[in-house]
C-alpha positions in Angstrom: 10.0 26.6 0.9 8.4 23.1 1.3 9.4 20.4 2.6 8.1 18.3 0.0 10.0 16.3 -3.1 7.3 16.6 -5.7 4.0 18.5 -6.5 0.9 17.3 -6.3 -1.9 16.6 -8.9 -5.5 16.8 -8.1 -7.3 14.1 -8.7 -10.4 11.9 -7.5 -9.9 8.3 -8.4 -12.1 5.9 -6.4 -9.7 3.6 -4.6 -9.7 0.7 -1.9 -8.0 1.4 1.3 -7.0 -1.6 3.5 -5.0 -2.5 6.1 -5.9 -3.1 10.2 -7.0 -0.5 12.2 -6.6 0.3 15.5 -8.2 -2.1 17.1 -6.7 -4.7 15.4 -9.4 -5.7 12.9 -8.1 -6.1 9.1 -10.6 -3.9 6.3 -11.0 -3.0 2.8 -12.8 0.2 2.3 -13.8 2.1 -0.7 -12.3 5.4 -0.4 -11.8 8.6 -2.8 -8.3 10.4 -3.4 -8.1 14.4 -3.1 -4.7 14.9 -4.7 -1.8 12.5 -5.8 2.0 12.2 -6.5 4.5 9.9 -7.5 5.3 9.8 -3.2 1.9 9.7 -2.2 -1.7 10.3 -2.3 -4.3 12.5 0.0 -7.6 10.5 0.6 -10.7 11.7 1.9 -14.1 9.3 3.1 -12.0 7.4 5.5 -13.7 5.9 8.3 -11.3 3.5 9.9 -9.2 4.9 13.0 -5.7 5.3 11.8 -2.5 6.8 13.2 0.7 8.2 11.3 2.9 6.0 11.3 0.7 3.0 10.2 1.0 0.5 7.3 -1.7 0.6 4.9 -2.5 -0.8 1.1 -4.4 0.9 -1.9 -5.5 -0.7 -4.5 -6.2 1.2 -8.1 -7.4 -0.2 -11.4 -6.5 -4.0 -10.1 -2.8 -2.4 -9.0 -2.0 -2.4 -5.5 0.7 -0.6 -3.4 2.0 -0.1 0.0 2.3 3.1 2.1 2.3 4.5 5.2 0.4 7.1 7.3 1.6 10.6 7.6 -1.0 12.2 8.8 -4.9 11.9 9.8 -7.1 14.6 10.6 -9.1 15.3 13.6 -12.0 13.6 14.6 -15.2 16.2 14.9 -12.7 19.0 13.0 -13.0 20.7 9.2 -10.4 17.4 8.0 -12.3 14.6 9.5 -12.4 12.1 7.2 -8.9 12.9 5.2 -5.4 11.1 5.7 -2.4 11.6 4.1 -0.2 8.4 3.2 3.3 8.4 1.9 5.2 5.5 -0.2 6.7 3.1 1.9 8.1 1.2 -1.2 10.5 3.4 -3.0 10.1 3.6 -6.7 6.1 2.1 -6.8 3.8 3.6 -9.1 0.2 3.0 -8.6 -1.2 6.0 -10.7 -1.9 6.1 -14.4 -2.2 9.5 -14.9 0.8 11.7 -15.6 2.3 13.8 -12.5 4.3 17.0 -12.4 8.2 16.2 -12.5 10.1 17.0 -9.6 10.4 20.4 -8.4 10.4 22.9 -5.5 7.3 23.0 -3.7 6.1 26.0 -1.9 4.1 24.5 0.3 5.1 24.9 4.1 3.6 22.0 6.3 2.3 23.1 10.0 4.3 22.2 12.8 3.3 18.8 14.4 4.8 16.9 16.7 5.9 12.3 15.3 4.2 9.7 17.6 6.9 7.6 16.7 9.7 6.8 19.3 12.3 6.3 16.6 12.7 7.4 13.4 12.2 5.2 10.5 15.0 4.9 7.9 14.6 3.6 4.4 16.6 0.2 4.1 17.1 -2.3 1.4 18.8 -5.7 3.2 17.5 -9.4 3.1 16.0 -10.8 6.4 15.9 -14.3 7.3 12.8 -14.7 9.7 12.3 -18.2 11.4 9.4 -18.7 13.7 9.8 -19.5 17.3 7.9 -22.5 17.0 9.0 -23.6 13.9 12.9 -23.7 12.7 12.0 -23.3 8.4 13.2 -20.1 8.1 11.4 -17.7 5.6 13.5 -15.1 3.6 12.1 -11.3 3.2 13.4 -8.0 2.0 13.6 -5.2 4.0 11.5 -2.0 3.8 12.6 0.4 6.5 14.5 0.2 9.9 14.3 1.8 13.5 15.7 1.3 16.9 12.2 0.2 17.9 11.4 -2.2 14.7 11.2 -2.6 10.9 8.9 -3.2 8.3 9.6 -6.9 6.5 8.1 -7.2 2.3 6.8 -11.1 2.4 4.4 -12.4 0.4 3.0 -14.4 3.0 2.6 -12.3 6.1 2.8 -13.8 9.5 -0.6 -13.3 11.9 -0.3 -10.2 14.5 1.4 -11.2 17.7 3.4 -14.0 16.3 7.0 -14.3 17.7 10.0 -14.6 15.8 13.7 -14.6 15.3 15.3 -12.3 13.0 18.7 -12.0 11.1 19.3 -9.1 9.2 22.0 -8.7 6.6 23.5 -5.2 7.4 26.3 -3.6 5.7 27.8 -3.6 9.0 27.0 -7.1 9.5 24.8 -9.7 10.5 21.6 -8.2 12.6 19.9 -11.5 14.9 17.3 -10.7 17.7 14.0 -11.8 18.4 11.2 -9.7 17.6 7.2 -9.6 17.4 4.5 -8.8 14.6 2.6 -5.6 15.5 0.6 -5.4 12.1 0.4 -8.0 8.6 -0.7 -7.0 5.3 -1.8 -9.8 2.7 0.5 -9.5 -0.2 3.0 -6.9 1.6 4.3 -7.9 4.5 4.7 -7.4 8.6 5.8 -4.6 10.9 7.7 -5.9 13.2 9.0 -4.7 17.0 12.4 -5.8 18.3 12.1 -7.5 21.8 15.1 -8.5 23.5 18.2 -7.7 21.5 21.3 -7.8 22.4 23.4 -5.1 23.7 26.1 -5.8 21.2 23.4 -6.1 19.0 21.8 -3.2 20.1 25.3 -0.9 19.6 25.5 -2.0 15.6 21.9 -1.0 14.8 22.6 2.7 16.4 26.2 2.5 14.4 24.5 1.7 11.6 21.2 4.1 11.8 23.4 7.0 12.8 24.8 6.3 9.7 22.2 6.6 7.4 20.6 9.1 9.7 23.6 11.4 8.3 23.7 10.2 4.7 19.6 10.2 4.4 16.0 11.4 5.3 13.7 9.0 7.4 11.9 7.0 5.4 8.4 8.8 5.6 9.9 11.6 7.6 7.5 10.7 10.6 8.7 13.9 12.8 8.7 16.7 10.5 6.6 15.4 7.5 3.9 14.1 9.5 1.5 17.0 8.8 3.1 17.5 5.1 0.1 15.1 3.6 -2.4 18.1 4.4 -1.8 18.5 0.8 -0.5 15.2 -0.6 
């Protein structure tokens, strides 16, 4: 059986892809979808260099939403050109078209191996982010949460590279380290990495990841869904 939550309708709707590639440079690309669900979309045409794992927007009918990468296939192969994205919002709907209600999937996803040094857990907490060069703080909600980083919903995001201090609002407690923005999406939000925290710090995010690690799935399932998408 698959490792899948919902079926998958095929469909090709002409969509915008955008985000910031690998090399740093921000695009919006016109791009068509292969198949969708309510969890995510398969799109083929796509041009950009992208890795799983990355933050992306698509924009449908005037509607936008926020994903991430599970999977992009090989350069110079028979799925050049498709990649496989995964809702990184819980609960958004970008399609208007009706999809399949929850059930079993058959489908069995080939073996791959997550780029990601630490899983990614889905996390709803509010995040007080103040610039190091500036002390007005900025409130954001939480999207997900690693050891490595987390993925912060503003509506303003901050530019790439710009450092910052953090507080997080855990169950477990208040969260404060400094970290830095790896990637910033207009109307989303930032990825951010933690640098320097604390070790005390440090022991009450593995507490509390452990935690969800044994209550809930990752929050795209980098390591064993990142080839899932092949059909998504």
């Amino acid at each position: 059986m698959g490792r899948r939550r919902q079926a998958r309708t095929t469909a090709r709707l002409t969509v915008k892809l955008w985000g910031t590639d690998a090399s740093g440079q921000p695009f919006i690309d016109p791009v068509m979808t292969r198949n969708i669900s309510a969890q995510g979309v398969l799109l083929e045409g796509v041009h950009r260099q992208l890795h799983p794992g990355d933050a992306v927007g698509v924009t449908y009918n005037q509607r936008k939403a926020h994903f991430r990468v599970s999977w992009v296939g090989e350069a110079g192969g028979e799925e050049q050109g498709l990649v496989g994205l995964e809702n990184a919002v819980p609960g958004q709907l970008l399609w208007d078209l009706p999809l399949p209600q929850p059930a079993p999937d058959p489908y069995v996803p080939a073996k791959v191996t997550d780029r990601r040094r630490f899983p990614r857990f889905e996390c709803k907490a509010s995040v007080e982010v103040r610039l190091q060069s500036s002390g007005s703080p900025v409130r954001g909600n939480l999207v997900d949460l690693s050891l490595g980083g987390c993925y912060i919903e503003m509506m303003i995001p901050l530019p790439v590279s710009t450092q910052l201090d953090l507080v997080v609002w855990l169950e477990s407690g208040k969260l404060a380290t400094p970290g830095l923005v790896t990637s910033s999406h207009a109307g989303f939000g930032v990825g951010v990495k933690f640098i320097g925290m604390g070790k005390p710090e440090r022991q009450m995010l593995e507490q509390y990841l452990a935690q969800q690690a044994s209550q809930s799935r990752p929050a795209v399932s980098r390591a064993s869904k990142a080839g899932a998408g092949r059909q998504l």
